[in-house]
Backbone as JSON Lines, residues from 0, in Angstrom:
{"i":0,"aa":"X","n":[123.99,100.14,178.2],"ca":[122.75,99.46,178.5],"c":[122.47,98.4,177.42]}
{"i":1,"aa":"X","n":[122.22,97.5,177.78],"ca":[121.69,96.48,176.66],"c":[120.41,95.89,176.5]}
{"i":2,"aa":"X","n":[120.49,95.75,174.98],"ca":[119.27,95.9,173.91],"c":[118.17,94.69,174.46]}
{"i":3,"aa":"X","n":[117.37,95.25,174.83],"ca":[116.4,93.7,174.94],"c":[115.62,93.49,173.33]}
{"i":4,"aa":"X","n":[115.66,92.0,172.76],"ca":[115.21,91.64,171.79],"c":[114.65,90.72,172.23]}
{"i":5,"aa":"X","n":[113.67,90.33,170.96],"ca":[112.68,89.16,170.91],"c":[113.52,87.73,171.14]}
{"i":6,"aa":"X","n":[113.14,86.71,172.24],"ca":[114.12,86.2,172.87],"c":[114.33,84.93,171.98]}
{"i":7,"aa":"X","n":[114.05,84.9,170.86],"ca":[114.4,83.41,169.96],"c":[115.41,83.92,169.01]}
{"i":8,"aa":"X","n":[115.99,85.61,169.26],"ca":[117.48,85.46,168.85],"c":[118.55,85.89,169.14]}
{"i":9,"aa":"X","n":[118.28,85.22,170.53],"ca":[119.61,85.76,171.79],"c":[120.61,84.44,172.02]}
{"i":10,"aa":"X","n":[120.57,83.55,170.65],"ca":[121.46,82.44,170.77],"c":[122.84,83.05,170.01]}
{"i":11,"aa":"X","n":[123.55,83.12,169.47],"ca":[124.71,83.76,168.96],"c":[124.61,85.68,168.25]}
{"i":12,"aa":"X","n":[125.6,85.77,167.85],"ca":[126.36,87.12,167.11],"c":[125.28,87.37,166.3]}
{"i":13,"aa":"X","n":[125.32,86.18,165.26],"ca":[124.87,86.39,163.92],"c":[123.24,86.26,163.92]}
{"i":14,"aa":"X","n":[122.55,85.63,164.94],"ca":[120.9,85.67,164.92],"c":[120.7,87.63,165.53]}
{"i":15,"aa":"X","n":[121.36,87.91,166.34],"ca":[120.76,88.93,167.4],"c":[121.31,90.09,165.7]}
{"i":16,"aa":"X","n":[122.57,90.18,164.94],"ca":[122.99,90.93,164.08],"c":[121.4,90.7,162.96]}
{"i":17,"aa":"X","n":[120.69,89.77,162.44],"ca":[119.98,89.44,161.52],"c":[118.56,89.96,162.16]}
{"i":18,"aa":"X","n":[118.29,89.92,163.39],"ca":[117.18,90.12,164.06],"c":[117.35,91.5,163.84]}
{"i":19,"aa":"X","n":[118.13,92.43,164.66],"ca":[118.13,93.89,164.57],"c":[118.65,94.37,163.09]}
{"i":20,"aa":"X","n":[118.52,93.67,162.28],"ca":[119.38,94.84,160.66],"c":[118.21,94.41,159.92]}
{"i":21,"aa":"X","n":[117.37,93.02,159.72],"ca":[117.09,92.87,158.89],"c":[115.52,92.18,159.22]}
{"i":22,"aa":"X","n":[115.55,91.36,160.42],"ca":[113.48,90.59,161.11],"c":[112.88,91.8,160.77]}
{"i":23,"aa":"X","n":[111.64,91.98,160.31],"ca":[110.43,92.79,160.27],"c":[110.85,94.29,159.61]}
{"i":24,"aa":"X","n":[112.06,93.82,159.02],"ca":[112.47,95.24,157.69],"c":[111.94,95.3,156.48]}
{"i":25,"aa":"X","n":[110.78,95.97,156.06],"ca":[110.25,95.78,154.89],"c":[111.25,95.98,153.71]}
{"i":26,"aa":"X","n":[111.04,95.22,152.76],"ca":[111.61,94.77,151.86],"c":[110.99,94.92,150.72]}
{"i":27,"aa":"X","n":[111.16,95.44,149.29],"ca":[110.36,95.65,148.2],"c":[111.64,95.27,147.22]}
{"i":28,"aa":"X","n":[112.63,95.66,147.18],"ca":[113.64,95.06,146.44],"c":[113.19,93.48,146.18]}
{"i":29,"aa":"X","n":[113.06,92.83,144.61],"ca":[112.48,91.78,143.7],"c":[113.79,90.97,143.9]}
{"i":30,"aa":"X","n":[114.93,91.33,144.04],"ca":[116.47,90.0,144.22],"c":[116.4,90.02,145.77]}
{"i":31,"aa":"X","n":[116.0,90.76,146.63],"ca":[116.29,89.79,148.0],"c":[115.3,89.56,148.72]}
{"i":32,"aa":"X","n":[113.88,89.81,147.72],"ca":[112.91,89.15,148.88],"c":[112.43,87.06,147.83]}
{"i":33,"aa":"X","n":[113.67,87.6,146.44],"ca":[113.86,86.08,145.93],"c":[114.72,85.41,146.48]}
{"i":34,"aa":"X","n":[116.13,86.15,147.38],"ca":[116.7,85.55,148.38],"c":[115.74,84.83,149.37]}
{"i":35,"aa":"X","n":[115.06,85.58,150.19],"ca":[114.51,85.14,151.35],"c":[113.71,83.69,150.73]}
{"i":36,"aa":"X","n":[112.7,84.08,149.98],"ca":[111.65,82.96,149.66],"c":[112.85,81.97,149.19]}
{"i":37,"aa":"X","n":[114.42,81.77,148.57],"ca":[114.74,80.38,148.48],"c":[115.23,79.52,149.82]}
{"i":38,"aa":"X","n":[116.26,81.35,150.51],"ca":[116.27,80.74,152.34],"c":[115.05,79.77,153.0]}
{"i":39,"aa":"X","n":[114.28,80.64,152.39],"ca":[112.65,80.3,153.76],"c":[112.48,78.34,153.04]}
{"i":40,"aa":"X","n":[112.55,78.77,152.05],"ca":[112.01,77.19,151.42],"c":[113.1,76.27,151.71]}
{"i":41,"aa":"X","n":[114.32,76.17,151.73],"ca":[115.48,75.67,152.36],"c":[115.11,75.48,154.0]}
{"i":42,"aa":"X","n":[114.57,76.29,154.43],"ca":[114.94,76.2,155.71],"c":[113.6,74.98,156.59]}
{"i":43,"aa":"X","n":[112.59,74.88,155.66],"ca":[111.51,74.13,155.93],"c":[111.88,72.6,156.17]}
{"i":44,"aa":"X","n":[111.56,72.45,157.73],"ca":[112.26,71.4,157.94],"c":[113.38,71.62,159.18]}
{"i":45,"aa":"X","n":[114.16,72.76,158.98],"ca":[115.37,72.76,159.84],"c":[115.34,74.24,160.58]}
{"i":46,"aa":"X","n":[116.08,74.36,161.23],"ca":[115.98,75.72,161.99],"c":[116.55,77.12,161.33]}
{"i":47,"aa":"X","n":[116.13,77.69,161.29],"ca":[116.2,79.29,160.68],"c":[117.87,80.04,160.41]}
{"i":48,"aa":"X","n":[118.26,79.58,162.12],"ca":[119.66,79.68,162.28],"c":[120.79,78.57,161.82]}
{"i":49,"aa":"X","n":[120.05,77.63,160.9],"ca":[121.19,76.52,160.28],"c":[121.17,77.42,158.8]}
{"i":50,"aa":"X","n":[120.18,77.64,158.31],"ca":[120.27,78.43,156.98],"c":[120.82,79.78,157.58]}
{"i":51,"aa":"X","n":[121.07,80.53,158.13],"ca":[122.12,81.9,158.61],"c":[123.28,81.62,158.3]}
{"i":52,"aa":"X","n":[123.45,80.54,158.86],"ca":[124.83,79.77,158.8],"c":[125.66,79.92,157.39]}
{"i":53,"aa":"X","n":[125.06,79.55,156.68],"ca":[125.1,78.59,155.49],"c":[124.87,80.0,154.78]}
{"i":54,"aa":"X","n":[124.15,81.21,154.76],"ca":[123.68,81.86,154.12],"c":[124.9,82.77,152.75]}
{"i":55,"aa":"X","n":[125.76,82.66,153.8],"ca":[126.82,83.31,152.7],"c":[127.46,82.11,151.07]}
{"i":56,"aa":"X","n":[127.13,80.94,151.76],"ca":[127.3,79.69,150.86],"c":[126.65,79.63,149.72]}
{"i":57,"aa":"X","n":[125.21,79.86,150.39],"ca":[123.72,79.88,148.61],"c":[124.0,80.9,148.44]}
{"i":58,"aa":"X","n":[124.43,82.2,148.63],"ca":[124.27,83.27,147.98],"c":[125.85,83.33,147.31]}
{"i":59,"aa":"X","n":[126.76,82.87,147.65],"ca":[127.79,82.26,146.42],"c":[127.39,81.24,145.39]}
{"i":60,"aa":"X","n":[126.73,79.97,145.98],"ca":[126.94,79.17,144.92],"c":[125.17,79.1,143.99]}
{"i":61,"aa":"X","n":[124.6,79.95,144.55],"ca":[123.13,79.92,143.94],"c":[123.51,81.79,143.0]}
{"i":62,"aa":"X","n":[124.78,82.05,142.81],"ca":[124.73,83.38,141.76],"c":[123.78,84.69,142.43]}
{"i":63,"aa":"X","n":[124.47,84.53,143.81],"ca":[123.75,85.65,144.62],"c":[122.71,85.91,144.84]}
{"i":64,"aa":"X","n":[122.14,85.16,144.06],"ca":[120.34,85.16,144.25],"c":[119.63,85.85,143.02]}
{"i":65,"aa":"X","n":[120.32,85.53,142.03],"ca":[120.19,86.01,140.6],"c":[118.79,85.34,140.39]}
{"i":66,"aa":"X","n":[117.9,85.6,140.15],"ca":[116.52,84.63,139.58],"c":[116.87,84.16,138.1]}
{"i":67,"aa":"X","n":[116.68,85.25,137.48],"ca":[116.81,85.1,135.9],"c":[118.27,83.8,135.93]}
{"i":68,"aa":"X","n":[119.37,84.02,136.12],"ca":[120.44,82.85,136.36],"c":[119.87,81.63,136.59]}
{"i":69,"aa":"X","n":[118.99,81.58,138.1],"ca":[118.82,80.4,138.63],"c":[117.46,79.26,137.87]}
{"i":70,"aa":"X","n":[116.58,80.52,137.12],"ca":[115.53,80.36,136.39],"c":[116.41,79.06,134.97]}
{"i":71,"aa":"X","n":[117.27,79.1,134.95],"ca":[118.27,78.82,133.46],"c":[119.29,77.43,134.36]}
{"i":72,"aa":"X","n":[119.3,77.11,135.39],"ca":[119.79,76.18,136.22],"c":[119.76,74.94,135.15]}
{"i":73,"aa":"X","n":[121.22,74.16,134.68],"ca":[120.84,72.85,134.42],"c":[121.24,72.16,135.44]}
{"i":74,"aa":"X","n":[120.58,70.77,134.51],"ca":[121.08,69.08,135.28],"c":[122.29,69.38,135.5]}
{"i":75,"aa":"X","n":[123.52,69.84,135.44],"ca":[124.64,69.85,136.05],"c":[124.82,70.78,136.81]}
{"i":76,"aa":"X","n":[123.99,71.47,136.92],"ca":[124.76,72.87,137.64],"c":[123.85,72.65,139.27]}
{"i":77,"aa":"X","n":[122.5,71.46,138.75],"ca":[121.67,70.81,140.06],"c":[123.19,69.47,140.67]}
{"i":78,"aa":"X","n":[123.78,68.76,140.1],"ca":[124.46,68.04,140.42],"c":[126.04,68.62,141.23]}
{"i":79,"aa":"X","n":[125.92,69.58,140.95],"ca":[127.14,70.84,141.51],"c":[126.64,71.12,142.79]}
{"i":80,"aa":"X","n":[125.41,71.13,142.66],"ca":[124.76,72.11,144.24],"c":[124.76,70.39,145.31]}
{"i":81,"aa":"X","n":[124.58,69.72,145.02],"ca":[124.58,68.61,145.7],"c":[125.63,68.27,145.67]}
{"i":82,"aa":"X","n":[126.6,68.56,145.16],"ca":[127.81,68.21,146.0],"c":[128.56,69.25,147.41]}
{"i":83,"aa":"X","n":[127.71,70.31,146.84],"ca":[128.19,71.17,147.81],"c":[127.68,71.51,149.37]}
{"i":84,"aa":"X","n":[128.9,70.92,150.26],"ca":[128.25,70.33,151.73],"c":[128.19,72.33,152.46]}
{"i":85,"aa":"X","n":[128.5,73.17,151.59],"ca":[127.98,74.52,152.3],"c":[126.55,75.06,151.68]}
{"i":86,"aa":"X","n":[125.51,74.42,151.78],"ca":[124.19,74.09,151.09],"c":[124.11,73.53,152.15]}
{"i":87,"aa":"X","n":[122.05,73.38,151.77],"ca":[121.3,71.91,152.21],"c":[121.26,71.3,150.77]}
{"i":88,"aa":"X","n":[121.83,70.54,150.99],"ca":[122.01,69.27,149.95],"c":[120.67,68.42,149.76]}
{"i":89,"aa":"X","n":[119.72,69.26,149.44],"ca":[118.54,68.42,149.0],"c":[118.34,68.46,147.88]}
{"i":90,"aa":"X","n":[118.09,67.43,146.93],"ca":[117.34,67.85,145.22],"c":[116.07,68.48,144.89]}
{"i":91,"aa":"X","n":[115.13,68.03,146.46],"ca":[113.88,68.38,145.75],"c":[113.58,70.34,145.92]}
{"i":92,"aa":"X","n":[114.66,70.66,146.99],"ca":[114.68,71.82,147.09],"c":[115.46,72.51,146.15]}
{"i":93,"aa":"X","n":[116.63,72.0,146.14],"ca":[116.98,73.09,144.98],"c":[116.29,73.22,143.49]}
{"i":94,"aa":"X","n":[115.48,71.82,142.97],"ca":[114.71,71.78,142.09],"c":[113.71,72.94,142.12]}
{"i":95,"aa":"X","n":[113.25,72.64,143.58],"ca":[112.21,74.0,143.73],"c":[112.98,75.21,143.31]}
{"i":96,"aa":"X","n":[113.8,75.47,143.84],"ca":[114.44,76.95,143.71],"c":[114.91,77.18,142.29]}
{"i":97,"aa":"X","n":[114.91,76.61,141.47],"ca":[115.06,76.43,140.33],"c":[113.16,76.66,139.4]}
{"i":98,"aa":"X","n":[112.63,76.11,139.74],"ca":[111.37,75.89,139.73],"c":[110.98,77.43,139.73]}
{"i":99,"aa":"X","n":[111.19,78.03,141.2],"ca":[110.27,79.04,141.59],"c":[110.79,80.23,141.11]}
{"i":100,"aa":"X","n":[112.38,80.21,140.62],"ca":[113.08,81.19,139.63],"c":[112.18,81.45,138.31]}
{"i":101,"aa":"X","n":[111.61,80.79,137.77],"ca":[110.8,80.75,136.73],"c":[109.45,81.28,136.73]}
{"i":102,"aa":"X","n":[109.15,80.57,138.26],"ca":[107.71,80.81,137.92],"c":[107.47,82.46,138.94]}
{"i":103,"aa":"X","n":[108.64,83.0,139.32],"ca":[108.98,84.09,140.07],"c":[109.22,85.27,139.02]}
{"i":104,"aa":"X","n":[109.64,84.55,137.74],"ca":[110.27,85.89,136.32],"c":[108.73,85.54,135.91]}
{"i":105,"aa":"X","n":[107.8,84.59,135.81],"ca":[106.31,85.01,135.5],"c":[105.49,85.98,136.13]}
{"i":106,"aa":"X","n":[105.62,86.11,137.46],"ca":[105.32,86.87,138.16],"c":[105.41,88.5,138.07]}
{"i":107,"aa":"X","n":[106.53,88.47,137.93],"ca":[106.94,90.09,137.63],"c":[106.82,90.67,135.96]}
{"i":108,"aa":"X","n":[106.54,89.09,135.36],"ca":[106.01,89.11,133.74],"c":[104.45,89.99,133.92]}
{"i":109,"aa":"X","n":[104.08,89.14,135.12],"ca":[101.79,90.11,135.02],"c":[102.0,90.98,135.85]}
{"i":110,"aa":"X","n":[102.92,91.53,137.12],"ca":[102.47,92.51,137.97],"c":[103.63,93.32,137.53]}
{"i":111,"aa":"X","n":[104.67,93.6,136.85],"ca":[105.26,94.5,136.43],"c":[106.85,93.86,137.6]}
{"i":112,"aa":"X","n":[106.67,94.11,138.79],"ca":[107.58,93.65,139.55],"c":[107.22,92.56,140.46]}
{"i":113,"aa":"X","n":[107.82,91.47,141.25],"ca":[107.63,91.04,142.31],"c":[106.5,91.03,143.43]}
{"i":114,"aa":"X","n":[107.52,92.34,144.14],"ca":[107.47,92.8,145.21],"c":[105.73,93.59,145.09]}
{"i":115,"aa":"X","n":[105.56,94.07,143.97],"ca":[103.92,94.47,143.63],"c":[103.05,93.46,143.71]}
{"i":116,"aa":"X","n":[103.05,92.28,143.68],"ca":[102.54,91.21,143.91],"c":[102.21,90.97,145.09]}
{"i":117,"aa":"X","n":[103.74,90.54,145.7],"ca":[103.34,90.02,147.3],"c":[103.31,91.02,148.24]}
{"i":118,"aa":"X","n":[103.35,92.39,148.04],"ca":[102.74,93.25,149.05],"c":[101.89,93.75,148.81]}
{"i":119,"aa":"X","n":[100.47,93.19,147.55],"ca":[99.59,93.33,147.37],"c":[98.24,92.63,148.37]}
{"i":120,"aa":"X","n":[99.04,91.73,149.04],"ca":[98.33,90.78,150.5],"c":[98.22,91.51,151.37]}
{"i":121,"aa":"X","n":[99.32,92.55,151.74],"ca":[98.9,92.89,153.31],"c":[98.57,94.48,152.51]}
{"i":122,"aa":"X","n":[97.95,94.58,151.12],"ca":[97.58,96.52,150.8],"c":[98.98,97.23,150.72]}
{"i":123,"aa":"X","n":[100.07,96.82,150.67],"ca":[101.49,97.5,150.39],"c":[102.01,98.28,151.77]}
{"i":124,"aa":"X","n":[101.33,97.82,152.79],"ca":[101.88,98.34,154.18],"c":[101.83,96.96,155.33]}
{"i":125,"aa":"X","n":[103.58,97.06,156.34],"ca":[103.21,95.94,157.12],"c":[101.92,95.66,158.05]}
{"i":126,"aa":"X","n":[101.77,94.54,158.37],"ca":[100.66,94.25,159.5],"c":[101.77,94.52,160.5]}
{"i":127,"aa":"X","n":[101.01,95.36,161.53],"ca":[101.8,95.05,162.71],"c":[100.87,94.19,163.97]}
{"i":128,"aa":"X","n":[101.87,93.94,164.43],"ca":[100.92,92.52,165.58],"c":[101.35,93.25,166.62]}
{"i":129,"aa":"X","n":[100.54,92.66,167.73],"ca":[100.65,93.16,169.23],"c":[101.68,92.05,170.19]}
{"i":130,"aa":"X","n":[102.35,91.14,169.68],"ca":[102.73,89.75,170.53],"c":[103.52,90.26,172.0]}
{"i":131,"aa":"X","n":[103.0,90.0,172.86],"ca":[103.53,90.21,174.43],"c":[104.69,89.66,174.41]}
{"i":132,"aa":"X","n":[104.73,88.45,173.92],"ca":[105.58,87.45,174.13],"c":[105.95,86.78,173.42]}
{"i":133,"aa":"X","n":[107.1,86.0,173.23],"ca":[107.15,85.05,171.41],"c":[106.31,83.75,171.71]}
{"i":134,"aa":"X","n":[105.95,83.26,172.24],"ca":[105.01,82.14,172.36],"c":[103.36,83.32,171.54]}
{"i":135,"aa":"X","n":[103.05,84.26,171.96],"ca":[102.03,84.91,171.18],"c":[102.24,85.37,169.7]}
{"i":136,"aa":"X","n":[103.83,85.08,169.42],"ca":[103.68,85.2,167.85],"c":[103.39,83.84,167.12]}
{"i":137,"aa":"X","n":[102.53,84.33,165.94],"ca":[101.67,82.68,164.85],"c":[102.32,82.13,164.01]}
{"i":138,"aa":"X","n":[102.24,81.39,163.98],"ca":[103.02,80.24,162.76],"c":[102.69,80.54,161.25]}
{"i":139,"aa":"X","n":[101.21,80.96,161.47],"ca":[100.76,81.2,160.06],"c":[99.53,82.49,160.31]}
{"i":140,"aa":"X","n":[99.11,82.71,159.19],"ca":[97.92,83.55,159.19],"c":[96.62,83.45,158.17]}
{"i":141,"aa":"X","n":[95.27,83.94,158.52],"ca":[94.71,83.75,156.89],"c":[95.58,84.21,155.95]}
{"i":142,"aa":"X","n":[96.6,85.36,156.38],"ca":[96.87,86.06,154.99],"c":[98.33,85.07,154.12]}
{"i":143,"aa":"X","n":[99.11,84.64,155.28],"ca":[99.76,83.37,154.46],"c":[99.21,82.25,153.98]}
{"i":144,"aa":"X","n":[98.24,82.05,154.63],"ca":[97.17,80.75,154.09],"c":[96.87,81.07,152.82]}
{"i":145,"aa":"X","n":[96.55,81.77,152.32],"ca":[96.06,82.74,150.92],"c":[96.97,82.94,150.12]}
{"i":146,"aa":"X","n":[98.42,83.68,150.41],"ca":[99.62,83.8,150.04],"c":[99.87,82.35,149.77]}
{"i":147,"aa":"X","n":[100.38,81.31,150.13],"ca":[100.72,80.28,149.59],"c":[99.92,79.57,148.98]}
{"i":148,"aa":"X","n":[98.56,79.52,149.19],"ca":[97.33,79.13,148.04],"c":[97.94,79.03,146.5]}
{"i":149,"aa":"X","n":[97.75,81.11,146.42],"ca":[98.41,81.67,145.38],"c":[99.79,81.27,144.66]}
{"i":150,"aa":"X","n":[100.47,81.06,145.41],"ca":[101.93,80.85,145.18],"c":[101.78,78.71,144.3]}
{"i":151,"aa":"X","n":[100.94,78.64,145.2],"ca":[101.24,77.08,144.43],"c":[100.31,76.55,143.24]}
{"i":152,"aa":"X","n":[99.49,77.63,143.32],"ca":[98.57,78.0,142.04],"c":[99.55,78.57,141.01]}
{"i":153,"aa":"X","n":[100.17,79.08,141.09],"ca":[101.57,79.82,140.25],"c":[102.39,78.91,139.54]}
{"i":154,"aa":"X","n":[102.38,77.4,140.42],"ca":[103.2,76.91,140.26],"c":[104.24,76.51,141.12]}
{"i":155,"aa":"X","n":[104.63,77.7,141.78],"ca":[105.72,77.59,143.29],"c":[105.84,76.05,144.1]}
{"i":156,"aa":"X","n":[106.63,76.03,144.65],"ca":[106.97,74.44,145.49],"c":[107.59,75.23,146.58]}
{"i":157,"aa":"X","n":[107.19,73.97,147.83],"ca":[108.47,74.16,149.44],"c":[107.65,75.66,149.64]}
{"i":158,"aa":"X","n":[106.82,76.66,149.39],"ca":[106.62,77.83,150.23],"c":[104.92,77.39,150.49]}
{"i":159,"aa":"X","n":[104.54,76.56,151.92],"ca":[103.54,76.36,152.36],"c":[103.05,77.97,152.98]}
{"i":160,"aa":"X","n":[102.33,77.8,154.21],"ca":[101.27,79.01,154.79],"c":[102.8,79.14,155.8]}
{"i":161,"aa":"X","n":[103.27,78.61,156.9],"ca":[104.01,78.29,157.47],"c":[105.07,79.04,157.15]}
{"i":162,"aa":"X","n":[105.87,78.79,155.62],"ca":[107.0,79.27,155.03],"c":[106.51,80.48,154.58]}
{"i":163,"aa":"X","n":[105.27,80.55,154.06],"ca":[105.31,82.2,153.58],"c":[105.26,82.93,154.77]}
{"i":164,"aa":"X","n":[104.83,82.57,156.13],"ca":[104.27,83.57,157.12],"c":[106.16,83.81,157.89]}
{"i":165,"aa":"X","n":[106.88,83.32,157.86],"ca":[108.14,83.47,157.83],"c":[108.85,84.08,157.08]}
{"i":166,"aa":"X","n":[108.63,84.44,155.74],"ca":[108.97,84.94,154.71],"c":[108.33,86.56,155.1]}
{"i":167,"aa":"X","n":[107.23,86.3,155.14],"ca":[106.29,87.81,155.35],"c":[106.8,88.67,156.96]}
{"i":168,"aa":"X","n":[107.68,87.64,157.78],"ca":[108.14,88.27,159.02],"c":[109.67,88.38,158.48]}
{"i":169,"aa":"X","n":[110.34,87.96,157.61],"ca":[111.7,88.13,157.25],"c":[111.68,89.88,156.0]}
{"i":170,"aa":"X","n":[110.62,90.06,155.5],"ca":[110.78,90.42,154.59],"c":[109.95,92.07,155.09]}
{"i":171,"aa":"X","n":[109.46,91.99,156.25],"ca":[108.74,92.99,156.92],"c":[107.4,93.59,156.59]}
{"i":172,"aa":"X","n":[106.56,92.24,155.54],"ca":[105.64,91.96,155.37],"c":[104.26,92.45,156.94]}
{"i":173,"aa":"X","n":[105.03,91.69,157.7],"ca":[104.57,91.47,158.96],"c":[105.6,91.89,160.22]}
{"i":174,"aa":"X","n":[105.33,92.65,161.1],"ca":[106.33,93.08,162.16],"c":[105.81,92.37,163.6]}
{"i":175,"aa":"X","n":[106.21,91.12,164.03],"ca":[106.06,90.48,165.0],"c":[107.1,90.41,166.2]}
{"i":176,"aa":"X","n":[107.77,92.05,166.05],"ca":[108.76,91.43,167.24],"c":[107.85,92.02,168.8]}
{"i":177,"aa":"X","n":[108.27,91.77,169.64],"ca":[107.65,91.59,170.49],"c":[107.2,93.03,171.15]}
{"i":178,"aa":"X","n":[106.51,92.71,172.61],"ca":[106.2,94.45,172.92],"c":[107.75,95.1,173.66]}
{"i":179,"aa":"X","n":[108.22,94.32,174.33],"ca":[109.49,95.15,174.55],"c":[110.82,95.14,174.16]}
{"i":180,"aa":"X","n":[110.62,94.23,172.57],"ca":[111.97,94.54,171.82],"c":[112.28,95.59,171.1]}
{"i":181,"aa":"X","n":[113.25,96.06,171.37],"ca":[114.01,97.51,170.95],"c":[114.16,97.69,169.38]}
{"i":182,"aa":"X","n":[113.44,96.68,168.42],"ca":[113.61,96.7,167.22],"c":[111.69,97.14,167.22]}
{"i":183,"aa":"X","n":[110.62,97.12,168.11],"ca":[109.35,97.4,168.08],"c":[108.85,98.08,167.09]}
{"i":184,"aa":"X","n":[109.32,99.64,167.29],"ca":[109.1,100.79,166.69],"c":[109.7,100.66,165.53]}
């Protein structure tokens, strides 16, 4: 019998594999919800499934998603990433990600960890939503509106309301898959 999922990731292998292992899996681990937030900020701009793509690429050439590493990023090691066409070859993003490595080891400098921080928005348990349909899931929320407030008050770059509310559905912040996808429950 086959799986009905939320229908924006029934385009290849690797969206429907990422949808069921990992969409709306809460996440508290501090190195891969710093993965997601450099994905999510990369991906602003382009489609979700071009950074999938690519995903095994930044997590080689960005040091697996090392913060403390990426926090220490020089001018050459930014001139390395722009040459590299298995990336998005942007400066102002990887600057960010460089940027938000820093101001991400401040973070876990006042709340002890990360992940105590940003699941301090939704009370340390997901929101779950009711969406019938993926046209009824939101782009954003007050609570990413707030979340990225915060975040660019921090300092942070590239993670708008938009990118965090993507981040907060990647990271299982928020569980928006639909009412009759088999990942629901």
């Amino acid at each position: 019998m086959e799986k009905i999922r939320c229908a924006w990731c029934e385009k290849d292998d690797l969206y429907r594999k990422y949808h069921d292992e990992e969409w709306g899996v809460p996440v508290f681990n501090d190195q891969t919800i710093f993965e997601f937030l450099v994905l999510e900020s990369f991906q602003a701009g382009l489609s979700w499934h071009t950074i999938l793509k690519k995903r095994e690429n930044f997590r080689s050439v960005f040091d697996d998603f090392n913060y403390k590493k990426i926090a220490h990023y020089s001018e050459e090691k930014v001139e390395e990433l722009m040459q590299d066409a298995g990336i998005i070859r942007n400066r102002l993003k990887i600057l960010a990600a460089i940027n938000n490595a820093q101001r991400f080891v401040e973070v876990q400098q006042e709340f002890g960890t990360f992940s105590k921080y940003i699941w301090n928005f939704v009370d340390g348990k997901p929101v779950i939503n009711h969406p019938q349909i993926l046209k009824d899931v939101p782009a954003t929320s007050t609570i990413s509106d707030r979340l990225a407030k915060d975040l660019k008050k921090r300092g942070f770059k590239f993670l708008g309301s938009t990118v965090m509310y993507a981040h907060m559905q990647a990271t299982g912040m928020v569980n928006d898959h639909v009412a009759d996808c088999h990942c629901r429950n």
